[in-house]
C-alpha positions as CSV (number, residue, x, y, z in Angstrom):
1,X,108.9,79.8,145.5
2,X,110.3,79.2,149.0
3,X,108.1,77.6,151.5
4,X,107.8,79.5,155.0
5,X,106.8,78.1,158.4
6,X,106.0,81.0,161.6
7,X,106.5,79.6,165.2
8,X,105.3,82.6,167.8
9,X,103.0,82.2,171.0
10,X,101.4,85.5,170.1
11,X,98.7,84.6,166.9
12,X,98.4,88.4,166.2
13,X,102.9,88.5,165.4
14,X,102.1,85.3,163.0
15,X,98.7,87.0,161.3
16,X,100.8,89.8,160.5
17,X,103.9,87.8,159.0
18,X,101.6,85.5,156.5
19,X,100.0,88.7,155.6
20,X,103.5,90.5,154.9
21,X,104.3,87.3,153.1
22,X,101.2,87.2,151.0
23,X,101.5,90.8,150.2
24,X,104.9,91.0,149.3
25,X,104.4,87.6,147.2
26,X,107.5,85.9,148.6
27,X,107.0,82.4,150.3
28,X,104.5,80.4,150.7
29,X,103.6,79.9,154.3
30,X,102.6,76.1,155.2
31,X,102.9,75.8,158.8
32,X,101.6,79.2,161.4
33,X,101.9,77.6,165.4
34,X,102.9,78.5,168.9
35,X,105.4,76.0,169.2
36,X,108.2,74.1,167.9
37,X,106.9,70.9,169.4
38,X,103.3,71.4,167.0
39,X,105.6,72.1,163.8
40,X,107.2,68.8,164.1
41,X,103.9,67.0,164.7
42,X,102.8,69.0,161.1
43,X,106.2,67.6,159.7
44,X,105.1,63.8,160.6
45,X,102.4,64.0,158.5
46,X,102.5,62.0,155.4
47,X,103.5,64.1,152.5
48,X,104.9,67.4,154.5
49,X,108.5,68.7,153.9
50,X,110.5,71.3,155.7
51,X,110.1,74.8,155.5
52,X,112.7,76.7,153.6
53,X,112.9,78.9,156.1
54,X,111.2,78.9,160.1
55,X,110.5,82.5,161.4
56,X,110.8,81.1,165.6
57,X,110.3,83.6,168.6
58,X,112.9,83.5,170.5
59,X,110.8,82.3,174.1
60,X,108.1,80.3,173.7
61,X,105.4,79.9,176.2
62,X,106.2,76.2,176.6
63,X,109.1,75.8,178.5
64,X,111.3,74.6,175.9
65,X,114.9,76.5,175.0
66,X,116.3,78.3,172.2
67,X,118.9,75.5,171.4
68,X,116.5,73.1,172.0
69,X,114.0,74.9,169.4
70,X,116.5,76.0,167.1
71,X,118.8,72.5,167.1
72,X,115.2,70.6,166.5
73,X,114.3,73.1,163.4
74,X,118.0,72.9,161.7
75,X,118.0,69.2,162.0
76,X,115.0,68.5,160.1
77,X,116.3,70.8,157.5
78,X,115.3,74.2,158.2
79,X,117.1,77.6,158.4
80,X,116.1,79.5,161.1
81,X,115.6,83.5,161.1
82,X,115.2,84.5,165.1
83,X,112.0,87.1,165.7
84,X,113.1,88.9,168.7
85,X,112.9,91.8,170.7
86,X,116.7,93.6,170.9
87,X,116.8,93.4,174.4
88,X,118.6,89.4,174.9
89,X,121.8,89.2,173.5
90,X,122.9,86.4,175.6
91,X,119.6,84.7,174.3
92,X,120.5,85.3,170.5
93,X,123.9,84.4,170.9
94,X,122.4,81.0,171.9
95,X,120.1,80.7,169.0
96,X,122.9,81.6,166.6
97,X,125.6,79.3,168.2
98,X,122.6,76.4,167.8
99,X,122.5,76.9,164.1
100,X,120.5,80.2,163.6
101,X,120.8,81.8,160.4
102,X,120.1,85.0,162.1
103,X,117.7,87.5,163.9
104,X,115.5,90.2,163.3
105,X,113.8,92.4,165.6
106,X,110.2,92.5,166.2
107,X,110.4,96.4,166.1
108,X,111.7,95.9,162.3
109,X,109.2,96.8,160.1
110,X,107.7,93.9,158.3
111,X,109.2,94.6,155.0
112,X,112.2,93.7,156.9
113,X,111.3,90.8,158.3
114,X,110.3,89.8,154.9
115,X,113.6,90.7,153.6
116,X,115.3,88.5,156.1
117,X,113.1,86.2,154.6
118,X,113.5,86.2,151.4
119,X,117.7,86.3,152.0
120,X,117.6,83.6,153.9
121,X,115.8,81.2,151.6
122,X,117.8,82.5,148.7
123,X,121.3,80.7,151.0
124,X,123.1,84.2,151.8
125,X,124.2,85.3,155.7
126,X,121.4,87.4,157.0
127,X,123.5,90.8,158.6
128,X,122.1,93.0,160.7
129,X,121.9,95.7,163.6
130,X,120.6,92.9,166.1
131,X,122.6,90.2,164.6
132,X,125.6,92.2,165.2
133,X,124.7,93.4,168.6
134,X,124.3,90.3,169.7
135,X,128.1,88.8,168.4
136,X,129.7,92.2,168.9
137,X,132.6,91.8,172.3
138,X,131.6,88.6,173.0
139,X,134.9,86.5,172.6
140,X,134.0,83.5,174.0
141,X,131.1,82.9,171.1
142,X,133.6,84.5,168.8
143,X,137.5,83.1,169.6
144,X,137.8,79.5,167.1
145,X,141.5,79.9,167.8
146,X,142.4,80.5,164.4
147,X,145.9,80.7,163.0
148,X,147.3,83.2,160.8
149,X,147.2,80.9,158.0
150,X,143.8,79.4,158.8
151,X,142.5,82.7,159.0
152,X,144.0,84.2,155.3
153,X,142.5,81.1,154.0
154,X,139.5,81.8,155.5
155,X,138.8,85.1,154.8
156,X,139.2,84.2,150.8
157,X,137.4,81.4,150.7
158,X,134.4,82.6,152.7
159,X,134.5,85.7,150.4
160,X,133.9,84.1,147.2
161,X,137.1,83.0,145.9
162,X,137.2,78.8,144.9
163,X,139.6,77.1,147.0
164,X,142.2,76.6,143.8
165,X,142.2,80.6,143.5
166,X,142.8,80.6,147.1
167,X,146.0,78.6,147.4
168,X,146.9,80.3,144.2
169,X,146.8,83.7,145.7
170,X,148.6,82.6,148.6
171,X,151.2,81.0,147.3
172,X,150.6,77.4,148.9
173,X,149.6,74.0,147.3
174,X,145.8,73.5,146.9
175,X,146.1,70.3,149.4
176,X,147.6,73.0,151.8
177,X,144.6,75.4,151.6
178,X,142.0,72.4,151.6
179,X,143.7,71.1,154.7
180,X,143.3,74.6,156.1
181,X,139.9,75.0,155.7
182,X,139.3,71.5,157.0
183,X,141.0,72.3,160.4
184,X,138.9,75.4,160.6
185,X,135.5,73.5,160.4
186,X,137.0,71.5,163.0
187,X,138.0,73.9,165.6
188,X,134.8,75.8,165.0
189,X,132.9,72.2,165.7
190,X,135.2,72.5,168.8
191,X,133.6,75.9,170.3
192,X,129.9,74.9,169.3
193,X,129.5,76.9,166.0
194,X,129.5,74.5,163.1
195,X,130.3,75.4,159.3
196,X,129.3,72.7,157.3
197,X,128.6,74.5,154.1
198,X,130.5,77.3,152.9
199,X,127.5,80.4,153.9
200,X,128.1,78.7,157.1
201,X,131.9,79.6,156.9
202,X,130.9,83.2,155.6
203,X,128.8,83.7,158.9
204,X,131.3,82.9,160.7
205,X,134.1,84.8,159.1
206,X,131.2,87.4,159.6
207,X,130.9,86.8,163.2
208,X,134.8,87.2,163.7
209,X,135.4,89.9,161.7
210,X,137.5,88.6,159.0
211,X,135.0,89.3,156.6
212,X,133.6,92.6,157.0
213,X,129.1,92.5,157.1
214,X,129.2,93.3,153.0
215,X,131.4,90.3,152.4
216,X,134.4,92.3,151.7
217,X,137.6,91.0,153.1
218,X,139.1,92.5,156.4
219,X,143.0,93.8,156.5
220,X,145.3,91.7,157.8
């Protein structure tokens, strides 16, 4: 079972969560706070590992920042689903381009939430109304510069295909596509939004549009 950790300056939001959690039977929840700063302290503890998956508000009372929050979480091994309300685009954009694995709103019922939840820890992109409301027309977050080729690659890859089967389909020596795909990490390095691992890459085909939100591929 998947280990969950809520960060929220309101008590009552987390009370609700671990109960959703505990209802639904998915996740156990080993860390409830009001900041980021008092999860970390938790993780120093002898014995303590990270949460599969951290359920942050997206402002805490603290001063601290999203990236800041969200940076901290992902490097200790986290993924990060954002609890917001829909009204900060700009502010989600942030959290995703720090690492988020997405957002949920706080006016989603908390079935959702736990649904975010329970995708999340499982490794698959987290899609949604907010998450795409927050990515939709904003081509700064969006533009990696892709090529043509870079982007055909891409768009198989991410969408399930092993890299032999893409090169295969495309007509072009495996080295060829594995040198593609290595050039797209980079340039989305370059622009802030990192792909490590291949969900990552699928997020960001996501984000871009060469994947469509079910995972199927885009025309063209």
């Amino acid at each position: 079972m998947s280990t969950v950790a809520f960060i929220d300056d309101h008590e009552s939001v987390r009370l609700g969560l671990e109960l959703a959690c505990e209802r639904a039977g998915e996740g156990t929840v080993v860390f409830s706070g009001s900041t980021v700063g008092s999860y970390l302290d938790w993780r120093a503890t002898p014995g303590s590992r990270p949460a599969d998956v951290v359920v942050l508000d997206l402002t805490l009372g603290d001063g601290t920042t999203v990236t800041e929050n969200v940076t901290a979480l992902v490097a200790d091994g986290a993924s990060v689903v954002i609890h917001s309300v829909a009204d900060r685009p700009a502010a989600v954009r942030e959290a995703l381009a720090a690492g988020a694995a997405g957002v949920v709103s706080k006016s989603s019922a908390l079935d959702d939430v736990v649904d975010a939840i329970r995708t999340v820890a499982r490794g698959d992109a987290l899609n949604n109304v907010e998450w795409a409301s927050a990515v939709e027309g904003d081509r700064e977050f969006a533009d990696a510069q892709l090529s043509v080729r870079e982007r055909d690659v891409l768009r198989l890859y991410a969408a399930g295909l092993p890299l032999k089967a893409v090169a295969e389909r495309l007509g072009v020596a495996y080295s060829t596509a594995k040198e593609n795909i290595t050039r797209v990490r980079v340039k989305y390095v370059e622009v802030g939004r990192p792909a490590p691992t291949k969900v990552d890459l699928l997020r960001r085909a996501m984000e871009d549009g060469i994947v469509s939100p079910d995972g199927a591929t885009s025309v063209g």
